[in-house]
C-alpha positions, 0 to 999 in steps of 0.5 A, a space after each residue: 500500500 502506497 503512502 498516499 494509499 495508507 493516508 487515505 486509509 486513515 481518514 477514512 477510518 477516523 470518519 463516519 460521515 463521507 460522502 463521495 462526489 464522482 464522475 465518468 473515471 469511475 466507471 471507465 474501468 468498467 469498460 464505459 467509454 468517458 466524454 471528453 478524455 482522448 479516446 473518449 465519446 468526444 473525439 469519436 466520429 460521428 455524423 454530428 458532434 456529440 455536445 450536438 446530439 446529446 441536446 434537448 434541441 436536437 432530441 426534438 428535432 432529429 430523434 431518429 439520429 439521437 436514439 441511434 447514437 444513444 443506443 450506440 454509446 451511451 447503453 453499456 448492457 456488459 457493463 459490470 461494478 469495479 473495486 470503486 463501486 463495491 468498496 464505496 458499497 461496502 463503507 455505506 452498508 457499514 454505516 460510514 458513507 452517507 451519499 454516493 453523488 454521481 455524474 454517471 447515468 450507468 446504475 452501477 453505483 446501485 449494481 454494486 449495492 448502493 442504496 444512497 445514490 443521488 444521480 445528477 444526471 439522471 439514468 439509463 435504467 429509467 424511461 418515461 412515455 412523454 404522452 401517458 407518463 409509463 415506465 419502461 425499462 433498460 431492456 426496453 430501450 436496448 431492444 427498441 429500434 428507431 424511435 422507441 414508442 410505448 404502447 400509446 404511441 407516446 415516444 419512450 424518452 430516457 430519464 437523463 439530462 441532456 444538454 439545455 435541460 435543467 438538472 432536477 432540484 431535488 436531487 440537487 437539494 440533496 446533493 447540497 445538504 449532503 456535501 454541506 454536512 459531510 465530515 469527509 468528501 471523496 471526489 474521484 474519477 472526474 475532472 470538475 468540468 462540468 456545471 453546476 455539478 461541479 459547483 456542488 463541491 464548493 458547499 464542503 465545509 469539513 477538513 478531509 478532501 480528498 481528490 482521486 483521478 488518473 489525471 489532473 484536475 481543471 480547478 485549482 482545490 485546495 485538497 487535503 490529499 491528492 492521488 493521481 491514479 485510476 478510482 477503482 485501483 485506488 480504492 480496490 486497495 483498501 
């Protein structure tokens, strides 16, 4: 165990309340492709960038090509839990992690076992008619093709935020009250581009932030204790 490694250890053992606030570095051991590293969504070819693809606008516009690249990129039915999901799983179950806050929309913080998982951007597992409000599931989606329609004849759009949308307010709120009460924060695997998410960090008021991500971070925080490694190997060591 790494120096670093061993001090993480420690804080984490002195804590009982730790909330962990992460990105797309997480699940990018779990074979999800991130957004914007170098060989991530971005830098991909597509018809259209995918900034493009993934807005509101575009959704109303041209919903064959959305569903077409959300079908291709953004739904991983392989995708299995890493050492960062069960590790942060297992603190919750002992009583001493509160939150799991997630730019993710994967589910495999609740794969792994989570129960606490406050999603900012929504999720691939749920899917709402936009004309009679039904539920359909994961499986829906990745078997529809085209325009995936409900019964009704609604058309199936998935709860995830995309570009131009609002996040939802509550589970902002919760984010909010849950980094502001925190003894410790635990942000990993992301680069802090992205707002307002990134923003949520600013209501940490306790002494035991710890960032963890395989490459430096775009803000300048002021970190109790910085690891530059991947999440899961990180963690998978406690």
């Amino acid at each position: 165990m790494t120096e670093p490694v061993k001090q993480l250890k420690e804080l984490v053992d002195s804590s009982d309340n730790i909330v962990f606030f992460g990105g797309a570095g997480v699940s990018t051991e779990s074979g999800i492709p991130d957004f914007r590293s170098t060989d991530g969504l971005y830098h991909q070819q597509w018809k259209y960038p995918p900034e493009t693809i993934l807005s509101h606008t575009f959704y109303e516009s041209n919903p064959e090509e959305f569903f077409r690249f959300y079908r291709t990129k953004l739904l991983a039915p392989d995708a299995k839990p890493n050492a960062a999901h069960y590790k942060l799983a297992e603190w919750e179950k002992a009583g001493k992690l509160k939150a799991v806050i997630t730019q993710n929309i994967d589910g495999l913080h609740q794969a792994a076992g989570s129960r606490r998982v406050l999603e900012l951007h929504g999720s691939v597992h749920r899917n709402y008619c936009e004309k009679c409000g039904k539920f359909h599931d994961f499986d829906f989606m990745l078997h529809s093709s085209g325009i995936p329609r409900c019964e009704c004849g609604g058309i199936v759009k998935p709860d995830v935020v995309l570009y131009e949308e609002g996040l939802d307010q509550k589970t902002l709120n919760d984010s909010v009250r849950a980094i502001a009460g925190a003894d410790m924060l635990i942000i990993g695997g992301t680069s802090l581009n992205v707002y307002p998410a990134a923003g949520l960090i600013n209501y940490y008021r306790g002494h035991k932030l710890v960032l963890i991500n395989k490459s430096a971070v775009a803000r300048d925080l002021a970190a109790d204790l910085v690891i530059t490694d991947p999440i899961g190997e990180v963690l998978g060591q406690l």
